[in-house]
N, C-alpha and C positions, 0 to 999 in steps of 0.2 A: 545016363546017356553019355556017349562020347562025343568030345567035341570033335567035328569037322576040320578033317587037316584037306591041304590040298593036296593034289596029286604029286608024286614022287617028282612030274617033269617040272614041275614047277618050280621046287626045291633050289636044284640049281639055277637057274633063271633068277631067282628072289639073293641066292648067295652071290650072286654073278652081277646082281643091280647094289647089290650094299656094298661089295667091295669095288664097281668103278667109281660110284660114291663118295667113298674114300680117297680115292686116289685122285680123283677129280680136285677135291678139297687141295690134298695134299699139292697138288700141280700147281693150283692157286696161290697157297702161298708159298711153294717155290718162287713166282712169279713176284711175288710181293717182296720177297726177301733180294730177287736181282735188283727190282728198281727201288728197294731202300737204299740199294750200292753204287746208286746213277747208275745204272744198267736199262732203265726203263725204255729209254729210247732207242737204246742198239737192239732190245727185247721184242719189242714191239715192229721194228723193222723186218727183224730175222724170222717171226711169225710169217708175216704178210709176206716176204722171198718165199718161204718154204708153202706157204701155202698155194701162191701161183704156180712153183714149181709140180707141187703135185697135183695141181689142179682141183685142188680142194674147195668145195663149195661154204660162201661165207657166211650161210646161214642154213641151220640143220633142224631139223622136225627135234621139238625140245624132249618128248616123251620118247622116240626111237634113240634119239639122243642117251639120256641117262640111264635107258635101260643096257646098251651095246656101247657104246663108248667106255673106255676109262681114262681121256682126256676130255675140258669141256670144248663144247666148238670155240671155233676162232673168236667169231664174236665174245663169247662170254669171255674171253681170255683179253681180248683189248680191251673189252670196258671196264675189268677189273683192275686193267695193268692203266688206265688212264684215272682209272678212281684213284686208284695210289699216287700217281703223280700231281693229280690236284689235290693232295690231301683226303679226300675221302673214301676211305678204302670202305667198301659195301661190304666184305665177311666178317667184319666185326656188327 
């Protein structure tokens, strides 16, 4: 018996959710590595400008989220960049 693949459209859809995954990741600790440099709070500011500026919504559907994105939302990016700042950085 063969096993069950899913359909071809899916393929990309699945290649397109593991690589914003990654880069998600990798965004984060960009983020971590500015406010290791005291950069945290110039970081954190220039999110929140850019984000009014575009008119970005500050909280996004977490599954539409990860699957179409390849940055995290805003939120997940402040709480990660204020984990670092108190010392507890959550991706370890």
């Amino acid at each position: 018996s063969h096993a069950r693949r899913p359909p071809l459209s899916a393929r990309p859809q699945a290649a397109r959710a593991a690589l914003n995954l990654a880069s998600r990741r990798f965004e984060l600790d960009a983020d971590a590595f500015a406010v290791a440099r005291g950069c945290g709070p110039a970081l954190r500011a220039a999110l929140l400008h850019l984000a009014d500026r575009n008119k970005e919504a500050l909280s996004a559907d977490p599954l539409h989220s990860a699957a179409r994105e390849p940055r995290p939302p805003l939120v997940e990016r402040l709480a990660a960049i204020d984990a670092v700042l108190r010392g507890h950085d959550k991706r370890d």
